[in-house]
N, C-alpha and C positions, 0 to 999 in steps of 0.2 A: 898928402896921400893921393895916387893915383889907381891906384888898385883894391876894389874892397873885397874878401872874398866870405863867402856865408855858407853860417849848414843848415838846413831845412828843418820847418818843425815836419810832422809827422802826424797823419790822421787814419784812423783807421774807419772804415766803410764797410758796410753789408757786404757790398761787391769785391772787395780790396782782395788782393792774395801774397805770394811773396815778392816776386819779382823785381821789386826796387831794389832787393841783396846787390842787382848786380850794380851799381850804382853806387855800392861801397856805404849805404844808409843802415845803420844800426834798426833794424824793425823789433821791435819789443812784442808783434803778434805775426798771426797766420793770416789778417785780415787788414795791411797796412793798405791803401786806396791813395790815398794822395800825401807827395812830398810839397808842400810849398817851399818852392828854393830859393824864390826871392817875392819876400814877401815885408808888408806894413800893415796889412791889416788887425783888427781887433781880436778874429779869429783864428790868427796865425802870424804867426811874426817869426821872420831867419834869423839868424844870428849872425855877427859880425865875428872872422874866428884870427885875423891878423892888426898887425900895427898898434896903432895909436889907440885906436876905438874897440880893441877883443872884449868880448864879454857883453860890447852893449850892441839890442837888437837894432835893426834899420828901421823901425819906425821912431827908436828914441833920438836916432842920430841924423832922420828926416827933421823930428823937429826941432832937436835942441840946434843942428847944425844947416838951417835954410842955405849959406852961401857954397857952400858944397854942392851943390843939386841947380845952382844958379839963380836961386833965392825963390822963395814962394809966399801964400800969406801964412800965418797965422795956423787957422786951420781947418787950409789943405790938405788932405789926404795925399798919400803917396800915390800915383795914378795905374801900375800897372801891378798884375800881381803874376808871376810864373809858376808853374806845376808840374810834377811829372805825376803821370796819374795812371794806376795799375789796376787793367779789367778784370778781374778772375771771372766777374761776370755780368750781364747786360748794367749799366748803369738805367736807375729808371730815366720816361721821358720827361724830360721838362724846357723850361722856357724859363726866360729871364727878362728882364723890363727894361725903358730902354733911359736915357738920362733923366727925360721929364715925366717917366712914370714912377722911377726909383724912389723910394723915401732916403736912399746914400746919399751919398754927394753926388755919386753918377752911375749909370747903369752899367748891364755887364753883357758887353759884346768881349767875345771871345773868339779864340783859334787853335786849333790843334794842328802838330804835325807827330806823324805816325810813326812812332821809333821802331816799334816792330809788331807783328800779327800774325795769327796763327793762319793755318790753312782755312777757308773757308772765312773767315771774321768778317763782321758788318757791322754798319753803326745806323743810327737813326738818325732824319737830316731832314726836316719838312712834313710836308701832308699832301694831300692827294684832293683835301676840300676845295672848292671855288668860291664860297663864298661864305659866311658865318654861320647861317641858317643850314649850311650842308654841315660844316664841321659840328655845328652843336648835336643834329642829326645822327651822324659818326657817334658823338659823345651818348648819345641815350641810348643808342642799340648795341653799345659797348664792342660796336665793330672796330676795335684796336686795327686788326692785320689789315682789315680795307684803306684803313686811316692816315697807317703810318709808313710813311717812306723810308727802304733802307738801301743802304750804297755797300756796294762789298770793298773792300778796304785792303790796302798790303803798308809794308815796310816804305815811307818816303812820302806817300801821300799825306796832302794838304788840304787843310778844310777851313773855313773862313766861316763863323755863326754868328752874325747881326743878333742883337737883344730881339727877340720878337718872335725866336726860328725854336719850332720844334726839335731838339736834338739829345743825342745820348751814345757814349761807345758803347759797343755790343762788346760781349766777351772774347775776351783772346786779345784785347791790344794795349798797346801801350804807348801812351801819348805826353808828349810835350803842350800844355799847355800856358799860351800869352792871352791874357785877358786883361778888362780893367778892375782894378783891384776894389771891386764888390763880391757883395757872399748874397745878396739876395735870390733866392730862386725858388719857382713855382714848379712842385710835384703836379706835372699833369695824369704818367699812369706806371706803375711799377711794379708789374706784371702778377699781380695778385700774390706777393712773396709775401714770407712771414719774417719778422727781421728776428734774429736768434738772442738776444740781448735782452727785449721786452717780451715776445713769445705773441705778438701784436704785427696786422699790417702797419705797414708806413701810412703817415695822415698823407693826403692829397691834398691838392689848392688849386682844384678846376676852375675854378669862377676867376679866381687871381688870374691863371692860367691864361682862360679865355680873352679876358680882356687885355692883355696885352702879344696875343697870336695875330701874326703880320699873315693877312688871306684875301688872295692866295698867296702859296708858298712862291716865292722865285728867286731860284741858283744865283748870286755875284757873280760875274764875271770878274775872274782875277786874269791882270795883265802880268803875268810873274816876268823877269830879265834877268838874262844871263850876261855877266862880263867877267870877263879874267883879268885878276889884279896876280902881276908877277907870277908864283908859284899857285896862288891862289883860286878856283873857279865860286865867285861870289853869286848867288842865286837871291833876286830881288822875291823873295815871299808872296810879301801885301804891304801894298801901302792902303792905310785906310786913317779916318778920318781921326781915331784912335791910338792908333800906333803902326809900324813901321817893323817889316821884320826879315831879317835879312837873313842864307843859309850861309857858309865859309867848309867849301871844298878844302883843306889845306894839305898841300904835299910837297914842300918843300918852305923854303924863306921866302915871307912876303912883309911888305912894307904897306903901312895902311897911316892914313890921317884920322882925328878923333874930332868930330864934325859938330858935336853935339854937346849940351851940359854933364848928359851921363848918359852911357849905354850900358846894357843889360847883355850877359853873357851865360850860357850855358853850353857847355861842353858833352856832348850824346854821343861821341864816341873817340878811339885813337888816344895818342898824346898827343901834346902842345906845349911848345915852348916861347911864353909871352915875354919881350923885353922892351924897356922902355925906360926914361929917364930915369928910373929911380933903383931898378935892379931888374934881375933877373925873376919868372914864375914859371914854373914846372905842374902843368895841368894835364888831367886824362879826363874819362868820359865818370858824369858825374859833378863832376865841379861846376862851380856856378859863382858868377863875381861883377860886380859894378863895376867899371870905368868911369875916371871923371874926365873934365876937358881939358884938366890942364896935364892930361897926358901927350898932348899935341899929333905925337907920332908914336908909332910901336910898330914891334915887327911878329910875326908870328912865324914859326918852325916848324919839322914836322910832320907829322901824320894823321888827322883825324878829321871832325867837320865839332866845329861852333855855331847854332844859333845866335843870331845878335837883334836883339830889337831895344828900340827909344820912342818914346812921345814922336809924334808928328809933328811940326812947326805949325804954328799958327798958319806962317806964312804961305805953306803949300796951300794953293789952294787950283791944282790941276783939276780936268773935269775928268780924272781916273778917280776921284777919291766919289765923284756924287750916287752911282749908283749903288753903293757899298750899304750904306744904313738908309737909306729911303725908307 
């Protein structure tokens, strides 16, 4: 097998609204929030929907199947987790911890990139504190708006959030996100809403919160690169210490090599027509599928753009990756 391709589970959120319809996802409510599309974890697991392996999820076929994936131990977690994630409105703020603070196997630095956003839309990205004793400060006199940093947001833009970083979408967008495949996360503040379910605020985890908030706040400098492969205009993301994420302009036939034990694929808009030793795949936006290596070569067709992200190699170890998780 060189192609694996998965349907998402499905979470519905406070914040969630319809929006994943267009994305061809079955929502069972008015409150769907997040599509995990390729996912291993406990709390969500894709499913596998062709070949040899239909029916069974990608964490069963991480473990039952190590040499597929290029062997791992035992039990390893599957390291990255994808998302499409729909604002209807502000996501609360929070924070997430970082490998050696996790009780996971590893922390949860993430990324988004911005599939689309309303007029006006903003998300939350940092603080404004210099020092702990200011942020705690912030925290007692429940000065939120002094507190917290927001960025106004469109259609394309990319965000890069290190385990440590104050963050949240605001309402109106919709995001692709690559993280590593942990669920741990600390409610810092959630705008005093009542969640409709329980008829109750949401619990918060200040203290958790605080102690693992990186202060002060400071922006990664991301080195993104452009190169053009044949038909193709490839947009280098982020390379970080975590994962690797590449953009795929496609507009016509291009020809690509498969570098890696497995890459990670989603499809955000257009068709695509993937071919490769083993046959022909007919994708639009929505779709979502593993690669493995012993695809060698493939060619892609076409009209749309693919995200593609993998593990990082051990072996990188450029000094573009050091500033990234400090």
């Amino acid at each position: 097998m060189t192609v694996l391709i998965l349907k998402p589970a499905l979470h519905d959120k406070i914040w969630g609204g319809t929006r994943l319809k267009k994305f061809k996802y079955d929502l069972k409510s008015d409150h769907v929030g997040e599509a995990w599309v390729i996912a291993a974890h406990k709390n969500g697991v894709s499913t596998i929907v062709n070949g040899d392996y239909a029916g069974q999820t990608l964490k069963e076929l991480w473990d039952n199947q190590p040499d597929l994936f290029g062997g791992h131990h035992v039990n390893e977690a599957f390291p990255l987790l994808v998302k499409i994630l729909d604002a209807q409105d502000n996501l609360s703020i929070q924070v997430h911890p970082n490998d050696k603070q996790s009780s996971e196997n590893f922390g949860k630095t993430e990324s988004w990139y911005i599939l689309d956003a309303e007029p006006n839309a903003k998300l939350f990205y940092g603080h404004h504190a210099k020092t702990m004793p200011e942020l705690k400060q912030f925290v007692d006199n429940k000065a939120w708006d002094a507190l917290l940093r927001t960025i106004p947001v469109k259609k394309g833009d990319f965000f890069y959030v290190p385990a440590g970083t104050f963050h949240a979408l605001g309402a109106g967008v919709l995001a692709l996100e690559i993280q590593q495949s942990a669920d741990t996360t600390y409610r810092f503040y959630d705008f005093d809403r009542v969640d409709h379910t329980t008829h109750k605020k949401r619990p918060l985890q200040i203290t958790e919160a605080l102690s693992v908030t990186k202060v002060p706040h400071v922006d990664p400098i991301l080195n993104q690169r452009v190169r053009i492969q044949d038909s193709t205009v490839v947009t280098r993301l982020l390379t970080s210490p975590k994962f690797t994420i590449d953009k795929l302009s496609v507009r016509g036939t291009s020809q690509f090599n498969q570098h890696h034990q497995y890459e990670l694929f989603n499809v955000i808009s257009g068709q695509i027509t993937l071919q490769d030793s083993e046959g022909t795949y007919q994708f639009e936006k929505g779709d979502n599928f593993i690669m493995f290596k012993d695809t060698q070569q493939y060619t892609l067709d076409g009209s749309g753009e693919v995200v593609v992200s993998f593990v990082t190699p051990n072996s990188y170890q450029s000094q573009e990756l050091a500033y990234l998780d400090n």
